[in-house]
C-alpha positions in Angstrom: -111.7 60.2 89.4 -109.1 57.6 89.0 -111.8 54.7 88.0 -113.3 56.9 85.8 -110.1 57.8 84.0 -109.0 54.2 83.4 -112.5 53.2 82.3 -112.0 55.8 79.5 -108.9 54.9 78.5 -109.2 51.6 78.5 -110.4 50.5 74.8 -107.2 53.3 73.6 -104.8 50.6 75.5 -106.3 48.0 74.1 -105.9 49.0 70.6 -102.5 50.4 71.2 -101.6 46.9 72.9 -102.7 44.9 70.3 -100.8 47.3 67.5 -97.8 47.0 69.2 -97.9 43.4 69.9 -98.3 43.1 65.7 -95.6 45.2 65.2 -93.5 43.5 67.9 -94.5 39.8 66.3 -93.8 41.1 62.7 -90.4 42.6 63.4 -89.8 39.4 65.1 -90.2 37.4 61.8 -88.5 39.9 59.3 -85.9 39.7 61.0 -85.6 36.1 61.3 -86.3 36.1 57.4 -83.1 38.3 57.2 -80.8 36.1 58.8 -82.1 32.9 57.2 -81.5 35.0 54.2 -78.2 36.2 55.3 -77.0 32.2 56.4 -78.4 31.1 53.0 -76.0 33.9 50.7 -73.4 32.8 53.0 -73.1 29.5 52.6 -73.3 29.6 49.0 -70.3 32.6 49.2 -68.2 29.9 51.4 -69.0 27.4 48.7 -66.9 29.0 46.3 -63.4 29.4 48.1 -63.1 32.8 46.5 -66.2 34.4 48.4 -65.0 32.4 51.9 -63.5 35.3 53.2 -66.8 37.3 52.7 -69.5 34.1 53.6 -68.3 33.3 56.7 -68.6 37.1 58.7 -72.5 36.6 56.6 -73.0 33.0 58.3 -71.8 34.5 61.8 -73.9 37.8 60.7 -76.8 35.6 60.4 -77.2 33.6 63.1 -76.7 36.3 65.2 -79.3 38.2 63.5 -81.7 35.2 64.6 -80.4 34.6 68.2 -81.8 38.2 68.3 -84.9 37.6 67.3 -85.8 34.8 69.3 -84.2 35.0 72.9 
């Protein structure tokens, strides 16, 4: 009953699988868009002496954000 069960649902964990490894790969490189976004603004914030004390928690935001992502 067991064999039979798995043979059935096998093509649903397939699809399912595959959709979630998508999702998985995509949220993956949002997210790594994000920080590189993030790092970017806050570089350009620390440029400007003014926006330092605002750039530099977004540079640290940032690269966190991609540590994340990857590992």
């Amino acid at each position: 009953m067991k064999l039979i069960f798995d043979i059935i649902s096998f093509p649903f964990k397939l699809v399912f699988g595959f959709v979630g490894f998508i999702l998985k790969v995509t949220g993956k490189i949002i997210g790594a868009i994000i920080g590189i976004a993030l790092i970017a603004c806050g570089i350009a914030l620390t440029v400007t002496i003014i926006g330092a004390p605002l750039g530099i928690p977004l540079i640290i935001a940032g690269i966190f954000m991609l540590i994340g992502c990857f590992f």
